[in-house]
C-alpha positions as a printed Julia matrix, in Angstrom:
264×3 Matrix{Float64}:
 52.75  -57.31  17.31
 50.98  -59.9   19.49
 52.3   -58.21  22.35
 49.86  -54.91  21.94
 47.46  -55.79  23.95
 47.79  -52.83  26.55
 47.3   -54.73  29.32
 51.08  -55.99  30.32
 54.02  -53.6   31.08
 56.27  -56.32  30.18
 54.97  -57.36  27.08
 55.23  -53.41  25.94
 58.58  -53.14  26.46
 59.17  -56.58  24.81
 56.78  -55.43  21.67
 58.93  -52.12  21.86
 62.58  -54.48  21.82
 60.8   -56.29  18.7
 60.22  -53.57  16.34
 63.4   -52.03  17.35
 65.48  -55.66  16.23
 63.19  -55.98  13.04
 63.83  -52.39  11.78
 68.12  -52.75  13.08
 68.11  -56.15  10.83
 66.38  -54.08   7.44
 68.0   -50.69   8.1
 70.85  -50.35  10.18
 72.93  -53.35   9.55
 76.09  -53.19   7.19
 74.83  -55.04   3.69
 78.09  -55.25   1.79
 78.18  -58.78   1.98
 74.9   -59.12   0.63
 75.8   -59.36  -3.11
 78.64  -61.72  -2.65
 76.3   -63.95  -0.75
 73.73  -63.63  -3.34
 76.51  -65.06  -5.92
 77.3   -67.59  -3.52
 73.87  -69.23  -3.07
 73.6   -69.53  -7.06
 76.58  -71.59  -7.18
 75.9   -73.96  -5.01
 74.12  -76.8   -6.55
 70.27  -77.58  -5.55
 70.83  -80.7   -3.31
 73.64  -78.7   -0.66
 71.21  -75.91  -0.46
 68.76  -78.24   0.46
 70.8   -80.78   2.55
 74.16  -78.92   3.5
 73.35  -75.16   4.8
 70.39  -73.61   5.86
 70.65  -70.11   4.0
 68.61  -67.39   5.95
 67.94  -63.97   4.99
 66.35  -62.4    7.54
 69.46  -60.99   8.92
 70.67  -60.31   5.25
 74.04  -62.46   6.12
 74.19  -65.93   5.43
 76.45  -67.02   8.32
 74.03  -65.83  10.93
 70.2   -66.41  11.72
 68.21  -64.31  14.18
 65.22  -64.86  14.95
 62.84  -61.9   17.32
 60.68  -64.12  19.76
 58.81  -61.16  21.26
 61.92  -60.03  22.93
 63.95  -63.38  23.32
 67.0   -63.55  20.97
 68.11  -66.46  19.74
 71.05  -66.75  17.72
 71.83  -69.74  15.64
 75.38  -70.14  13.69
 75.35  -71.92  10.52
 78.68  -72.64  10.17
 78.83  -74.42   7.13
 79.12  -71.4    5.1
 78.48  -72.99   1.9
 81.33  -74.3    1.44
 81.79  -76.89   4.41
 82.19  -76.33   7.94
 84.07  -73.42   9.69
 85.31  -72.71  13.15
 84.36  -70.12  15.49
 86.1   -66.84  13.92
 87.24  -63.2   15.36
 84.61  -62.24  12.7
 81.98  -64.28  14.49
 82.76  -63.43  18.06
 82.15  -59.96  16.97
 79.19  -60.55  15.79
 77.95  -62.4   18.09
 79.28  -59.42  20.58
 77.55  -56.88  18.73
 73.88  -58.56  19.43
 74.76  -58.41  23.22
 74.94  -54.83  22.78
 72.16  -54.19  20.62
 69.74  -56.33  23.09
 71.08  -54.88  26.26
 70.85  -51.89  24.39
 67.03  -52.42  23.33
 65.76  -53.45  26.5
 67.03  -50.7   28.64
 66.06  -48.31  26.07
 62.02  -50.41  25.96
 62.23  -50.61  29.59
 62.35  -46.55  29.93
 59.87  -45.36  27.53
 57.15  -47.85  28.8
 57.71  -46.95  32.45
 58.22  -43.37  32.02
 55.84  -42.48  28.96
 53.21  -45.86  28.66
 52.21  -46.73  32.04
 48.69  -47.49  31.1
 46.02  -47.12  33.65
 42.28  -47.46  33.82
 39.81  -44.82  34.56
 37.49  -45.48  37.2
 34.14  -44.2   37.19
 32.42  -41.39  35.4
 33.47  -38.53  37.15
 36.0   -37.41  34.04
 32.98  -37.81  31.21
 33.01  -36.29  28.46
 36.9   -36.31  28.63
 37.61  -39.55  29.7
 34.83  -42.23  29.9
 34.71  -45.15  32.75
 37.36  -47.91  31.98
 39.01  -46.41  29.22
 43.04  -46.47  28.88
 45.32  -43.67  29.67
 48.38  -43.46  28.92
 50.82  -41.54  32.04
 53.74  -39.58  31.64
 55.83  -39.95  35.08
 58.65  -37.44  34.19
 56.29  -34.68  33.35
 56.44  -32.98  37.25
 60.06  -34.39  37.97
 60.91  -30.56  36.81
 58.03  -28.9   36.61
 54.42  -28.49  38.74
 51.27  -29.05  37.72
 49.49  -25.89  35.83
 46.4   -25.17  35.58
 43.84  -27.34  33.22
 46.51  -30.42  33.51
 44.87  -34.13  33.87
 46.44  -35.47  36.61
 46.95  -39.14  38.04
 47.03  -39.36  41.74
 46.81  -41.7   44.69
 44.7   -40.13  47.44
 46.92  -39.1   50.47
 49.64  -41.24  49.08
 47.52  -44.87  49.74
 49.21  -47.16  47.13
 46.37  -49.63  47.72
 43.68  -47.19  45.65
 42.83  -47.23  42.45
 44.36  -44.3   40.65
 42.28  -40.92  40.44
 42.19  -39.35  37.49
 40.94  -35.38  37.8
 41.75  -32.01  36.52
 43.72  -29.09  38.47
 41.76  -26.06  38.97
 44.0   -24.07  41.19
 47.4   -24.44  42.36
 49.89  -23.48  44.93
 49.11  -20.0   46.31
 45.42  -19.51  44.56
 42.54  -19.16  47.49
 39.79  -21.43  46.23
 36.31  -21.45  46.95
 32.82  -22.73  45.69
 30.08  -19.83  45.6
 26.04  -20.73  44.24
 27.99  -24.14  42.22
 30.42  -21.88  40.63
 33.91  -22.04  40.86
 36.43  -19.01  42.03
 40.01  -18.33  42.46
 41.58  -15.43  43.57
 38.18  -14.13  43.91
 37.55  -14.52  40.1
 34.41  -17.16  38.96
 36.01  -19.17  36.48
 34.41  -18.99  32.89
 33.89  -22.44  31.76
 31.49  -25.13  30.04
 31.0   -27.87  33.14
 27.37  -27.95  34.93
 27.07  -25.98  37.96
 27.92  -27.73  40.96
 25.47  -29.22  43.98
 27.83  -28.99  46.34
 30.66  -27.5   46.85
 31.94  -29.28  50.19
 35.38  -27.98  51.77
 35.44  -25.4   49.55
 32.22  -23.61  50.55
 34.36  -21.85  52.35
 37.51  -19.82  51.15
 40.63  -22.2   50.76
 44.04  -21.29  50.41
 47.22  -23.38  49.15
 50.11  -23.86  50.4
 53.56  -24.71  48.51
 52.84  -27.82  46.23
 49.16  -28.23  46.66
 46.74  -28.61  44.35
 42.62  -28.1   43.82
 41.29  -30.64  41.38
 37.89  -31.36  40.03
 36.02  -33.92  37.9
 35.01  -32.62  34.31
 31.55  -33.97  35.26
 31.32  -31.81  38.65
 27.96  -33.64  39.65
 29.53  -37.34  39.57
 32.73  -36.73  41.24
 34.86  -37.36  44.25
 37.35  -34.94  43.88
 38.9   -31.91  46.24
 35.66  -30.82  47.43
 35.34  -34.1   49.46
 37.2   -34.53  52.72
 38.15  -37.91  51.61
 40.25  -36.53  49.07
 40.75  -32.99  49.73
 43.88  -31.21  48.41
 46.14  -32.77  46.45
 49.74  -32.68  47.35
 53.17  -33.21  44.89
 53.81  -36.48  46.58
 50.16  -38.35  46.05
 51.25  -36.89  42.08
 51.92  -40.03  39.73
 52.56  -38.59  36.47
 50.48  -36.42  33.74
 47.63  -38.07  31.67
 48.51  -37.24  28.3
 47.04  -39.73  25.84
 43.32  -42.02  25.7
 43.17  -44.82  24.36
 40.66  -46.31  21.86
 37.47  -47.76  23.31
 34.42  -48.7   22.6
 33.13  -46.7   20.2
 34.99  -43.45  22.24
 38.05  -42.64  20.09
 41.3   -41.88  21.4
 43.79  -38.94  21.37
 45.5   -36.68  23.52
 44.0   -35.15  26.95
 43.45  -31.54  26.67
């Protein structure tokens, strides 16, 4: 749980591999011997326990310790088993085998829900307040337009005209392929239609003073505070396309005294 800091992909996905070990070794993994290992432990007298075998439960068998380093396995055989001490076994091969699997297992699964589903970014600036405030966490969802576009209302992540060396924009899409857009006395139309909203008038409505129209996979997008944004009205942005698209912002995170929560 050290790892949740936010601020590390890799120590996600190894926080993620952590909780997934601890709740295999409570839940998942075969307990019959549990009883007759119980038994076993009582009989032996007090100085073996203490000087023979170190007995640990944490993986509820006494042959076998694991221990969950935030992500590193390490996997120590007691082989005294009580009684004296025993070779290397089918038994133990297997279950040594089995926590391959399981941790090959656990990191691919860690490694796809952090990249595809907690990609945390920052917001920059206040161009998305009262939504979003300046330098709080979002989490992005990267499969969301893999299948489908962006609608209307989504909170988008882009990189302006594709330049990976930009800080991510974070904006909402007001019209989308096909709508004509334009920007008439600070209100907003498409297809000739003001849209009926809560967000201030706008001072200026750049490109889109005049009537635009979108092609295939383009996209208008605006700032929920119109008055303190860069966003599709400015030629520097202008129309977003599917390929400057990163993924879907879909959850906040806590900060400050702003509270988190999904992005609607």
């Amino acid at each position: 749980l050290v790892c949740t800091v936010h601020r590390n992909q890799t120590k996600r996905m190894f926080m993620f591999l952590s909780v997934f070990l601890c709740f295999y070794l409570f839940f998942l993994r075969p307990h019959a011997s549990c009883d007759k290992a119980k038994s076993l432990v009582e009989e032996v007298p007090t100085e073996t326990k203490a000087e023979g075998c170190r007995i640990h439960w944490v993986t509820r068998c006494p042959e076998v310790a694991t221990i969950a380093l935030v992500g590193v396995i390490v996997v120590e055989v007691e082989a005294c088993a009580l009684q004296g001490e025993v070779g290397i076994t089918p038994k133990l091969l297997k279950e040594i085998l089995s926590w391959i699997i399981i941790t090959c297992v656990a990191i691919l699964l860690a490694f796809i829900i952090v990249y595809f589903y907690g990609t945390r970014i920052g917001n920059v600036g206040d161009s998305m307040e009262e939504t979003i405030a300046n330098g709080q966490g979002i989490l992005v969802n990267r499969t969301a337009y893999k299948v489908f576009r962006p609608k209307k209302n989504d909170v988008i992540v882009f990189l302006p005209n594709g330049n990976v060396n930009s800080h991510y924009y974070v904006k909402r899409v007001v019209a989308t392929s096909g709508d004509r857009v334009q920007i008439i006395d600070g209100e907003l139309y498409v297809n000739g239609e003001p849209r009926k909203d809560n967000y201030d008038k706008m001072e200026n409505g750049g490109i889109a003073n005049n009537e635009i129209t979108l092609g295939s996979g383009e996209y208008f997008v605006l700032g929920d505070n119109r008055n303190g944004s860069e966003d599709s009205r400015s030629p520097n942005i202008g129309i977003v396309k599917d390929n400057m698209i990163v993924g879907k912002a879909w959850y906040k995170l806590r900060f400050g005294n702003r509270s988190g929560g999904f992005i609607n």
